[in-house]
C-alpha positions as a Markdown table, in Angstrom:
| # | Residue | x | y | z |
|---|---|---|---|---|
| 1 | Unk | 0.0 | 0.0 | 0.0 |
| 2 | Unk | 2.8 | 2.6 | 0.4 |
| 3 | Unk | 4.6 | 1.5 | -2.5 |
| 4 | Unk | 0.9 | 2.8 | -4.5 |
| 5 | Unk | 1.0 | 6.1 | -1.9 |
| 6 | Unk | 4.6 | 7.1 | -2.9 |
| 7 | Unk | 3.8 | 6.5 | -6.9 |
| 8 | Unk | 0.7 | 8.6 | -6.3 |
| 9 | Unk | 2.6 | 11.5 | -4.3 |
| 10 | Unk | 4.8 | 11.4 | -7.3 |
| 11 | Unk | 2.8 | 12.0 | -10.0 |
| 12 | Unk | 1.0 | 14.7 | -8.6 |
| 13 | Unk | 4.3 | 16.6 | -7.7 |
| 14 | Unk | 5.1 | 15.9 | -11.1 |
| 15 | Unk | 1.5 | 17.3 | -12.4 |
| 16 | Unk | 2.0 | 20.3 | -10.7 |
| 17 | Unk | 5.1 | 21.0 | -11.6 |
| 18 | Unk | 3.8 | 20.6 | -15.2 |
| 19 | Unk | 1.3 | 22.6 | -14.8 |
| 20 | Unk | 3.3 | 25.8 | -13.5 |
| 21 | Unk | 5.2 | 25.1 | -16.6 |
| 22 | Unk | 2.8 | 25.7 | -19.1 |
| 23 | Unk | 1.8 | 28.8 | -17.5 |
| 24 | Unk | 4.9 | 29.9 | -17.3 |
| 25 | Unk | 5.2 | 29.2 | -20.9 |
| 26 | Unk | 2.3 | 30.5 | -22.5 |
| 27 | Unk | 3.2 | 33.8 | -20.8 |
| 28 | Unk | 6.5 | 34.1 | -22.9 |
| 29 | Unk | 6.2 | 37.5 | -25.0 |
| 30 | Unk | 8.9 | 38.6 | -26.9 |
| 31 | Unk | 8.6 | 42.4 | -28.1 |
| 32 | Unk | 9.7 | 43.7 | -31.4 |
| 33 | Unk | 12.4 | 46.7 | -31.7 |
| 34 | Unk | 10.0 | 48.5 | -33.1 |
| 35 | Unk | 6.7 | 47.6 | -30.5 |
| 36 | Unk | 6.6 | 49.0 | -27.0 |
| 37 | Unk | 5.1 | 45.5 | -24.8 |
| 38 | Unk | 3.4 | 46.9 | -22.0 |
| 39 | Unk | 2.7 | 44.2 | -19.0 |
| 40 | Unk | 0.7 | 46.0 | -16.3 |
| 41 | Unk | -1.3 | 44.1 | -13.1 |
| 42 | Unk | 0.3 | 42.5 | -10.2 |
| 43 | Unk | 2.7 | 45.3 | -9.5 |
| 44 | Unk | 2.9 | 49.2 | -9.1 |
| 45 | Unk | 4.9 | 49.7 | -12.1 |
| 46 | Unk | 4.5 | 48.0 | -15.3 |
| 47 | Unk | 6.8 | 46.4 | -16.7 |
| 48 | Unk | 7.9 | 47.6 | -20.5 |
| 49 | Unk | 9.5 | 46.0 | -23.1 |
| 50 | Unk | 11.2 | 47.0 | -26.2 |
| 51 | Unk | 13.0 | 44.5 | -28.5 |
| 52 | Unk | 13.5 | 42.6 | -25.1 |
| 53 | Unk | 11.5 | 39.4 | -23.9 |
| 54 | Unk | 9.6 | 38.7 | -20.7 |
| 55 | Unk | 6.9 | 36.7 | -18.6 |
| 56 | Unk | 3.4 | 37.7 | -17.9 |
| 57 | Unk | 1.3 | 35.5 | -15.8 |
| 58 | Unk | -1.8 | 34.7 | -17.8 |
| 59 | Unk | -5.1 | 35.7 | -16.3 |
| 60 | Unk | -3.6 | 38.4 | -13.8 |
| 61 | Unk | -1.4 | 40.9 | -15.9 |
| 62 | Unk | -2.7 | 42.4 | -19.0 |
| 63 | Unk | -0.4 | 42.9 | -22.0 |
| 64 | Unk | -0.6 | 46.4 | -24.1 |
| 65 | Unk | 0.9 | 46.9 | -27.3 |
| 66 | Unk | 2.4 | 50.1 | -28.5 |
| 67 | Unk | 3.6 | 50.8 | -32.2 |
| 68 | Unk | 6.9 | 52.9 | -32.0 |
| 69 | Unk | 6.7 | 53.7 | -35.6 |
């Protein structure tokens, strides 16, 4: 019975782990030289990006583009 507890334990450390992953990923944004990114939500100051990438964590910060040209 603990062999079928530890196997368990496993696989939900390793869902979650997964999981925080493809958040993490489907945040990625990588801004062009000429577009300003604007990530604003969780924090004071946004966070700005030009020709530069960052994170944004989905469904809690808000991306804003802004042509430069």
């Amino acid at each position: 019975m603990e062999f079928v507890f530890e196997h368990a334990t496993m696989i939900a450390v390793i869902a979650v782990v997964v999981i925080i992953l493809a958040i993490l990923a489907s945040g990625y944004v990588k801004a062009p030289p000429d577009t300003a990114y604007i990530i604003s939500g969780l924090h004071k100051n946004p966070k700005i990006l030009v020709g530069r990438a960052g994170v944004r964590i989905p469904f809690f910060e808000r991306l804003d583009r802004l042509p430069l040209n």
